[in-house]
N, C-alpha and C positions, 0 to 999 in steps of 0.2 A: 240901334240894334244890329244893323250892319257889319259894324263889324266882331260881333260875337258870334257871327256862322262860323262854323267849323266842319271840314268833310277830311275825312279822314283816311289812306290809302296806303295800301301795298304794293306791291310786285307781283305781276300776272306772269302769266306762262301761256302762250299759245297750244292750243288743243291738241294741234297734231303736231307738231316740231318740238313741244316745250321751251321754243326760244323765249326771253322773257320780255313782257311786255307792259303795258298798263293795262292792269284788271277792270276787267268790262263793266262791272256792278258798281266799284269804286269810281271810273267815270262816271259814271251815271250818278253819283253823289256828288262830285265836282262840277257836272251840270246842274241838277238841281241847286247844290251851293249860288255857284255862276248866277241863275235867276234869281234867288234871292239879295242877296248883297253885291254883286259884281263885282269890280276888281277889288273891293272891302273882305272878300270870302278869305280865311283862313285856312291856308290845306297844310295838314301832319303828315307826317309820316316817321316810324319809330323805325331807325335800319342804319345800313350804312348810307353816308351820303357821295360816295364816288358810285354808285349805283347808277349807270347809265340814262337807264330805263326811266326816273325819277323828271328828268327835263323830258318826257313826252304830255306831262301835265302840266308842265308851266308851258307848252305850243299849247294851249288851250284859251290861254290869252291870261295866263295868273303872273300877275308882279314877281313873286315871293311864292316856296314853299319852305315849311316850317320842318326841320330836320332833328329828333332826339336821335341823337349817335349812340348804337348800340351794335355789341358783334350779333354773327346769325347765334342762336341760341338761347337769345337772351329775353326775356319775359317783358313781352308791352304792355300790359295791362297796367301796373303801379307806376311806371313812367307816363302814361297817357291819361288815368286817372287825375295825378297830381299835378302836370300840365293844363288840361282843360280846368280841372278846379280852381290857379290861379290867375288864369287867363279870364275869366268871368264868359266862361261858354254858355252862351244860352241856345243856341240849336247847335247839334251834333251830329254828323250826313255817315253814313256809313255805307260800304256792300254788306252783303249777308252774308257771303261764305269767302274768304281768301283761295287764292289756285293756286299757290304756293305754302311751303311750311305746312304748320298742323292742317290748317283748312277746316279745323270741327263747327265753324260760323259760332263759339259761344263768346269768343270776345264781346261783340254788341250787348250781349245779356249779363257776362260780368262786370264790365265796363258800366251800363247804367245800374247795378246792384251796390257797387262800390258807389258813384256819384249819388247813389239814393232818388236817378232819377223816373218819371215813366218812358219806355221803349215801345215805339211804334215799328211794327214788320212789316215791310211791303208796303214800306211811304210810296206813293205814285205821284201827289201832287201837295205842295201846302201850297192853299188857296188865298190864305190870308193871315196879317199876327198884328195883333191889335190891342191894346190893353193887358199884354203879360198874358195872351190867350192866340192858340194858332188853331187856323180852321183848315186840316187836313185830307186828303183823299186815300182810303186803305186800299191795295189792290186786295181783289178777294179771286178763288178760285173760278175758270169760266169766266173770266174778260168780266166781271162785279167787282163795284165800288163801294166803298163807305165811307160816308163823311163822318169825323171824327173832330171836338175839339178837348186839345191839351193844354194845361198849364206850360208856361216856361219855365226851368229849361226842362228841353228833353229831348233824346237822344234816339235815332230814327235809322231802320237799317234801309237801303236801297235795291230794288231787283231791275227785273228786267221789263216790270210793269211803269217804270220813272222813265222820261224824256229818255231821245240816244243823244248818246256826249258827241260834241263837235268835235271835227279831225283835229287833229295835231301838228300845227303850220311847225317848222324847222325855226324861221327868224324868231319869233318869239319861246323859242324850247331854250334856245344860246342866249337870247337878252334875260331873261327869267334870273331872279337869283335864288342860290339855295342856302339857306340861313341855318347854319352847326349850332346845335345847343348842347351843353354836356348836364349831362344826367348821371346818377347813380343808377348802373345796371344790378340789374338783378340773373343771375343766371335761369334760365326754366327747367329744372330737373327731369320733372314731366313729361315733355317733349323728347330731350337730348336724349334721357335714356329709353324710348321707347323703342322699341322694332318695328323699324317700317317696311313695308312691302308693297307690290302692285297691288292693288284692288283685281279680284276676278267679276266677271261680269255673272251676274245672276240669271238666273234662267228666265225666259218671257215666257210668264202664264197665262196672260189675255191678249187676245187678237184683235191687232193691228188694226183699226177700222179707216182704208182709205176712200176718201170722199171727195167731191170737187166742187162741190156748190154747201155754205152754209146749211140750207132745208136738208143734205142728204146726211150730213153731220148731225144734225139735229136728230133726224130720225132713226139713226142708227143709235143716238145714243141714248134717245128714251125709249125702242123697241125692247118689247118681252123679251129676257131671256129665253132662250127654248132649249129642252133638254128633249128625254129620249135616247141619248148616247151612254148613260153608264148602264151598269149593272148591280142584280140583288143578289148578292151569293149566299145563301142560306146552308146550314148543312156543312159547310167543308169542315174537313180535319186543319188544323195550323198552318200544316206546310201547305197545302193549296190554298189555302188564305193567305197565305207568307209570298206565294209565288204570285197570283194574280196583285197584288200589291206591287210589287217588285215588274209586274207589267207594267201598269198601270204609270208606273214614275220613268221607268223607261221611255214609254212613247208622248211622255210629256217631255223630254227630255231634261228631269230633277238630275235624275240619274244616269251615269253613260259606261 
């Protein structure tokens, strides 16, 4: 079964610089991989392969990483599909959301839609696989667990509730080799012709609750809400309804 792990990766981008790097989540699926099968683990990647960035996962101590050649633009889902399905994949390690390109995290869910597998979200730990049967750990929201067990194969996205990936040694990123497959690209219409833009930041409508000890987290966050601060306006005409509204979102700052 070794060597039917599969983890799966992109091209990160650092937070504040966007220099590109290896994406946080998708280590963290090449660690989990790593545990499971060790130097047996299989890692993809659908891209170009003069990609720099690419030899920061083989410093991770990986022989081999699996390379379907495609230009940017081009749609991974039917190359990665029909890859893992003649490869005989029986676990598939994934991150949740990519920090480059689309980034919508729905790969994982069409990916195991197409392979007709089950998809576990917020894999944290497989504890055990034993008889065509793996005994799983789900992260859940508030640091909760769940045990979970699935049939083989199936396909598992990674957060930031799974082990942190080891550093990335230099000698082993150069020893590493990158293995070119050619594939039939598919272009992604979808994508190319979309309008992209920066995201704006959303307005914060709930306060910040800083705490320094666990009990004072706790208690702040099962304490009664308390009001008293709004108002009943009974009575007005539209436009003084129209106006204290138009307050109202102003000093929430909705509105500026």
């Amino acid at each position: 079964m070794t060597n039917t792990v599969f983890s799966l990766v992109s091209i990160g981008a650092h937070p504040t610089s966007g220099r590109p790097r290896r994406a946080e989540q998708d280590a963290r699926a090449v660690e989990l991989g790593l545990q499971l099968a060790g130097d047996k683990l299989q890692v993809l990647h659908a891209g170009n392969i003069a990609e720099p960035t690419l030899r920061s996962y083989l410093g991770m101590g990986l022989p081999q990483l699996q390379v379907l050649e495609q230009l940017a633009g081009s749609d991974a889902l039917p190359v990665l599909s029909e890859y893992l399905r003649d490869a005989g994949a029986q676990v598939v390690l994934t991150g949740s959301q990519a920090e480059t390109g689309e980034g919508s995290g729905m790969l994982p869910f069409l990916l195991a839609e197409q392979l007709g597998w089950p998809l576990i979200v917020g894999l944290a730990q497989v504890e055990s696989i034993d008889a065509g049967v793996a005994l799983v750990l789900q992260a859940l929201p508030r640091g909760q667990r769940r045990r979970l067990k699935v049939r083989l194969p199936f396909l598992a996205t990674v957060d930031n509730a799974a082990p942190k990936p080891r550093q990335s040694a230099y000698g082993p990123a150069q020893r590493g080799e990158l293995a070119a497959h050619e594939v039939e690209v598919e272009h992604d219409e979808l994508f190319t012709g979309a309008l992209l833009q920066p995201a704006k930041p959303r307005p914060k409508r709930l306060k910040v609750i800083k705490a320094k000890s666990g009990a004072d987290r706790m208690k702040a966050a099962t304490a009664k809400a308390s009001g008293g601060g709004g108002q009943v306006l009974k009575g007005l005409s539209p436009e003084a309804g129209a106006e204290a509204i138009l307050k109202l979102l102003v000093e929430e700052g909705v509105v500026r």
